[in-house]
N, C-alpha and C positions, 0 to 999 in steps of 0.2 A: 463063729466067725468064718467066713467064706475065705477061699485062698484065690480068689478071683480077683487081678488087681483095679476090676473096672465096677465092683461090689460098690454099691452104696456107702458100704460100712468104709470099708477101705478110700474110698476117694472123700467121705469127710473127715478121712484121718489124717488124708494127705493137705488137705484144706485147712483144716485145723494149726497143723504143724507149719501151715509155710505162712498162715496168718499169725501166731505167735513169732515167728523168725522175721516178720517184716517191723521194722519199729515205725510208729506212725513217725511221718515226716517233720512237722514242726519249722518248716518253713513257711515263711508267709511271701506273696504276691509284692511287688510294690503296690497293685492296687487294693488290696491290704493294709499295706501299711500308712497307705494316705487316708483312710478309709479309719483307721483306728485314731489317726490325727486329728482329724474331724470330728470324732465322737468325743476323745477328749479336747479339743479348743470348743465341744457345747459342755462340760463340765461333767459328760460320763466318766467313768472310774471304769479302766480295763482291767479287768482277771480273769482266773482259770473257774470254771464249776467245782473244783477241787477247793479252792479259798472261799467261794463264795459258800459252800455249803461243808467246810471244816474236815474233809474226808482224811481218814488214818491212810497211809499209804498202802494198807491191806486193802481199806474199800475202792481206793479207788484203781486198783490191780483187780480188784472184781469190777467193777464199771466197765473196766477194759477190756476185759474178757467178755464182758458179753455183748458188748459191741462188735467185738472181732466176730465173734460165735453168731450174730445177726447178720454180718456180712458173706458168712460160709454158709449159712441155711440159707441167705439170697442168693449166693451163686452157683450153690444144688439147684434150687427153684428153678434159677432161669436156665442153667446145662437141661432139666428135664421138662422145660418149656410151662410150668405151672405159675410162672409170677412170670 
């Protein structure tokens, strides 16, 4: 481990950590919310990927890690201009 605070290793630790401390938002838009109205007055059924696919609250604390973790490797990528 380098003691260098500008290390690879170090800034996706730092990334890591500040994506676990953000809690995803869970707000919705009004145009959102007009938009979910619509879907249901055509007789769609709204829910989460979680209901739809029955996840333990383990699995889906794993889904969300690796989302976040997809999010920190894209924004290494793009700090070191490769995506």
């Amino acid at each position: 481990m380098s003691g260098d605070p500008e290390s690879p290793e170090n800034e996706c630790r730092r990334l890591l950590v500040q994506a676990a401390a953000t809690p995803p938002s869970g707000r919705r838009t009004s145009h959102e919310d007009a938009q979910k109205g619509r879907f249901e007055q055509g007789g769609w059924k709204i829910g989460t990927a979680s209901g739809l696919l029955v996840l333990t609250e383990a699995e889906e604390a794993l889904v969300e890690t690796k989302l976040r973790l997809g999010d920190v490797v894209r924004t290494l990528r793009e700090k070191k201009h490769l995506s």
